[in-house]
SEZA-146841 format. One line per field, with one value per residue (C-alpha): residue number from 1; x, y, z. Coordinates in nm, 2 decimals. Example, Ala and Ser with C-alpha at 12.3 -4.5 7.8 and 13.67 -1.06 7.14 Angstrom:
% residues 2
k	1; 2
px	1.23; 1.37
py	-0.45; -0.11
pz	0.78; 0.71
//
This chain:
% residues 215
k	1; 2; 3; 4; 5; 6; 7; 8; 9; 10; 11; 12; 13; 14; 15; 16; 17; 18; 19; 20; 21; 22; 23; 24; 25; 26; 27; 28; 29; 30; 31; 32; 33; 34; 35; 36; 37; 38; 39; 40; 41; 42; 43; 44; 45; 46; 47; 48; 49; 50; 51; 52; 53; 54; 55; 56; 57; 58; 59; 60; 61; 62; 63; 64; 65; 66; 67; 68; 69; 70; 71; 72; 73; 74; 75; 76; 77; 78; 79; 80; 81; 82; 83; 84; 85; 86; 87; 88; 89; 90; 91; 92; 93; 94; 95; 96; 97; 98; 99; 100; 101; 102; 103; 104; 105; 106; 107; 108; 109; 110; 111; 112; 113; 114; 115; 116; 117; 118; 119; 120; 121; 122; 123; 124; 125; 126; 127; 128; 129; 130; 131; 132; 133; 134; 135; 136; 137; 138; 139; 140; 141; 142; 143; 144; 145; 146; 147; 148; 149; 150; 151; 152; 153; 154; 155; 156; 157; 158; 159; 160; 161; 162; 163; 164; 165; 166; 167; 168; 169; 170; 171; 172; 173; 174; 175; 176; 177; 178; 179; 180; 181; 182; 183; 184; 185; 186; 187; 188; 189; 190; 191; 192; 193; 194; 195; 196; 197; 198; 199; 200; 201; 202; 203; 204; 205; 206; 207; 208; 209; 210; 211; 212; 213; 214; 215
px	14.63; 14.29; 14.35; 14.70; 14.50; 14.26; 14.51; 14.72; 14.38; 14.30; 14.66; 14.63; 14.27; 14.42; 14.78; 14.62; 14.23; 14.19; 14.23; 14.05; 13.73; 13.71; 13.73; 13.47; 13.23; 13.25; 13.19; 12.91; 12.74; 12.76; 12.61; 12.31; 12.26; 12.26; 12.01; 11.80; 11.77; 11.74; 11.42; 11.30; 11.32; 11.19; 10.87; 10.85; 10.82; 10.59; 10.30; 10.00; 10.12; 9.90; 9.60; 9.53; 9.53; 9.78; 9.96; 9.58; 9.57; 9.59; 9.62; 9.38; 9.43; 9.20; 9.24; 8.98; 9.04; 8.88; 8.67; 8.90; 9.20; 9.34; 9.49; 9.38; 9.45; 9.12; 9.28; 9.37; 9.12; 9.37; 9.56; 9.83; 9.83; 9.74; 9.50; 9.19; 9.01; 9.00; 8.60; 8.69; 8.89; 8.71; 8.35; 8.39; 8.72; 8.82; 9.20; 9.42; 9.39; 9.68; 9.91; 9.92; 10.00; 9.78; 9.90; 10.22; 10.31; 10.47; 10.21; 10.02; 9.67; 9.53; 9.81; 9.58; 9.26; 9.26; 9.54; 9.66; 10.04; 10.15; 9.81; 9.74; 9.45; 9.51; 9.35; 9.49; 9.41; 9.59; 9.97; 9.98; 9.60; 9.70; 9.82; 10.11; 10.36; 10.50; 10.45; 10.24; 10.51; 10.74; 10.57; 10.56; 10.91; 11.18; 11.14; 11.34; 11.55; 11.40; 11.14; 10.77; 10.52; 10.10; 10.04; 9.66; 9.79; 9.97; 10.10; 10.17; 10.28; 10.02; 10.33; 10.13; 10.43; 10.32; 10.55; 10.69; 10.80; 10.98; 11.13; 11.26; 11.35; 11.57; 11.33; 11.14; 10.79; 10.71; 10.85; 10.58; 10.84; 11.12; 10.93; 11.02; 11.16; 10.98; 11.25; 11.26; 11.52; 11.65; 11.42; 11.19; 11.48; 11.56; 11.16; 11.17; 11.48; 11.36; 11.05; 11.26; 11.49; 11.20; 11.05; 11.33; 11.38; 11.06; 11.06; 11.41; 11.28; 10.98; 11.19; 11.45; 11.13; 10.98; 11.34; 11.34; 11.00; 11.08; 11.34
py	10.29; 10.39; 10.72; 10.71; 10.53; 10.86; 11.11; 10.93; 10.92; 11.28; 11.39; 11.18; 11.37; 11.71; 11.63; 11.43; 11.65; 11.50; 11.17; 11.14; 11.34; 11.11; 10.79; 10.93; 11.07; 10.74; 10.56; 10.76; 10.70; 10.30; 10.32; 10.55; 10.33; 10.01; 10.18; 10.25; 9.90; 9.80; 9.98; 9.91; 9.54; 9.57; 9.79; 9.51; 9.23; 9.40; 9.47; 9.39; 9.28; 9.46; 9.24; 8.93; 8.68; 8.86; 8.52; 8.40; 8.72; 8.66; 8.90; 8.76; 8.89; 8.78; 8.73; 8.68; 8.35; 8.40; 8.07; 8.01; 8.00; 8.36; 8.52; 8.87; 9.16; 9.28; 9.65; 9.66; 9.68; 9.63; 9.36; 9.32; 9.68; 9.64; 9.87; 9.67; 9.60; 9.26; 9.25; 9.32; 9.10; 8.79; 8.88; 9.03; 9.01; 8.61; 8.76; 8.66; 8.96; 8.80; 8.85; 9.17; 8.94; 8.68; 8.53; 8.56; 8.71; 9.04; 9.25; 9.37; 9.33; 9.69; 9.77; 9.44; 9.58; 9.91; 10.07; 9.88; 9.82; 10.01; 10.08; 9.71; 9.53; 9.21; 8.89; 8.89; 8.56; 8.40; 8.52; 8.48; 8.64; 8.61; 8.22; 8.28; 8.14; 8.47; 8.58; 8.94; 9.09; 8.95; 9.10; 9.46; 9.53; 9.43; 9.08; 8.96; 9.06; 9.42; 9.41; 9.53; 9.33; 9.33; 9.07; 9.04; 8.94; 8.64; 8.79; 9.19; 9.26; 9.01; 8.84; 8.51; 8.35; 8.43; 8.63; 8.31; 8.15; 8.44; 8.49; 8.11; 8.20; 8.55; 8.79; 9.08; 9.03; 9.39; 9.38; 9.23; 9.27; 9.01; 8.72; 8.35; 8.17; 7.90; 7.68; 7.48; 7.62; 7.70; 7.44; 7.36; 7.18; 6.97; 6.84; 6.74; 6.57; 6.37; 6.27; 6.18; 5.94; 5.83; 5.72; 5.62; 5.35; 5.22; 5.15; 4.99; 4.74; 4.65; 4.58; 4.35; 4.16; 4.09; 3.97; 3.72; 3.62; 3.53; 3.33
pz	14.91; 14.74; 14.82; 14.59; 14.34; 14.33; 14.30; 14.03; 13.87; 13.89; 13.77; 13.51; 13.40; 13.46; 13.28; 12.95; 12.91; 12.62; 12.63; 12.92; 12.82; 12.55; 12.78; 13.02; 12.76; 12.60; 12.92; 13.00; 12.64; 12.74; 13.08; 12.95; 12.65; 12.91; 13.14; 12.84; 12.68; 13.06; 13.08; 12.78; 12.85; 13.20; 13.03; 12.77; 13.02; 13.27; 13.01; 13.10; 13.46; 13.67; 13.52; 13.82; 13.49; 13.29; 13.16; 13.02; 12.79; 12.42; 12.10; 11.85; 11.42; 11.19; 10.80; 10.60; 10.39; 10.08; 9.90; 9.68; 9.92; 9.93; 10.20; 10.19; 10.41; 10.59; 10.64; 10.27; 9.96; 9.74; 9.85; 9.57; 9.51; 9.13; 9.08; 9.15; 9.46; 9.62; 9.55; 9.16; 9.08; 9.30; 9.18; 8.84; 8.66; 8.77; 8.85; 9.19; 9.45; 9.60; 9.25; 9.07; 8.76; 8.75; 8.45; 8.51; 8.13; 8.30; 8.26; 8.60; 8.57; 8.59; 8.29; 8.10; 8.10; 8.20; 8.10; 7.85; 7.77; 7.53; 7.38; 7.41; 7.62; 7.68; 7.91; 8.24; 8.31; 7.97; 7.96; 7.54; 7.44; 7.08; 7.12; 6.92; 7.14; 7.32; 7.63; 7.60; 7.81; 7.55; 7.30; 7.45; 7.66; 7.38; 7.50; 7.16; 6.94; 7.01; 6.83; 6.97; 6.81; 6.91; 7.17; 7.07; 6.70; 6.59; 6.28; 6.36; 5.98; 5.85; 5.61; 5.70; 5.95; 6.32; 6.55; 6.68; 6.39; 6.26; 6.60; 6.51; 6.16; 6.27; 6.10; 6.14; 6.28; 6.23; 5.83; 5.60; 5.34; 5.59; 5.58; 5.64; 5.40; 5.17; 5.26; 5.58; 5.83; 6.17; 6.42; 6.14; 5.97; 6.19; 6.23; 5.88; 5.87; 6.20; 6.03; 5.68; 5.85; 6.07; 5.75; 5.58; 5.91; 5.88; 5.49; 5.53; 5.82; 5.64; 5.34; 5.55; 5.70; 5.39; 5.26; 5.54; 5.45; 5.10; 5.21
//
């Protein structure tokens, strides 16, 4: 019987080549590619076997844990890749070697102080230098309204109304000449009405108490 099974077997390789290369080449590829993961896994799991007290041996890392909690990388100077050493920015510039943007404004640190963006040094470790109420990364990538105004100056076209509050009133902060208007409006509107009504409430109740009072 196994000897009809054969020859059906190699009539059937001779009459379709094709098909069967494909078959056996195919077979082959799996049973090559299961012997190889099959060694690999045996080489894996007999490392270190030939030591007597191979299941007491350890791999030890060490990290060095700065003092102020940082994990840094003991084979990398620069651990955040920003440009500064880990030493620089612990002992001298105050930054975290563990965040290439300390501040979190958008700015990487090296581009605050040493490069500059866009001509512009700024503190790494305050994320609006000029305190005007923008992020400096705001201020210097199109942040709003596409307009490029100087992060380390509150008012870039010195019109007296800081880059914030025109950014509230819809005008240019880089247009002395498209300033703010006298009148209150946008946001600031609706602060003065609050405190008007506020106001008005108050006079009115003391009014009605006093009334009572009389009585």
């Amino acid at each position: 019987m196994y000897k009809n099974y054969i020859k059906i077997a190699l009539r059937n390789i001779q009459k379709y080549k094709g098909y069967s290369f494909i078959n056996i080449l195919g077979l082959a590829i799996g049973m090559a590619a299961c012997v190889l993961i099959l060694l690999f896994v045996r080489y894996e799991l007999s490392y270190d076997k030939h030591n007597e007290h191979s299941d007491r041996i350890y791999r030890l890392e060490r990290r060095y844990l700065a003092s102020d909690g940082w994990d840094l990388d003991p084979t990398d100077p620069d651990t955040d890749d920003d440009g500064w050493l880990d030493s620089t920015e612990i002992l001298i510039l105050g930054t975290d070697p563990t965040d290439k943007d300390t501040d979190g404004d958008g700015i990487d640190d090296y581009q605050e102080l040493l490069l500059g963006e866009d001509g512009f040094i700024t503190d790494p470790l305050d994320p609006d230098t000029d305190g005007d109420g923008l992020l400096d990364g705001e201020e210097v990538t199109l942040g709003w309204d596409d307009y490029l105004t100087d992060p380390t100056d509150p008012d870039t076209d010195d019109d007296g109304a800081t880059d914030f509050e025109e950014f509230l009133e819809l005008t240019d902060p880089t247009d002395p000449d498209d300033y703010p208007s006298t009148l209150v409006t946008g946001p600031g509107l609706f602060i003065v009405l609050g405190l008007v009504a506020g106001s008005l409430s108050v006079i009115l109740v003391f009014r009605i108490i006093q009334k009572k009072r009389s009585k």
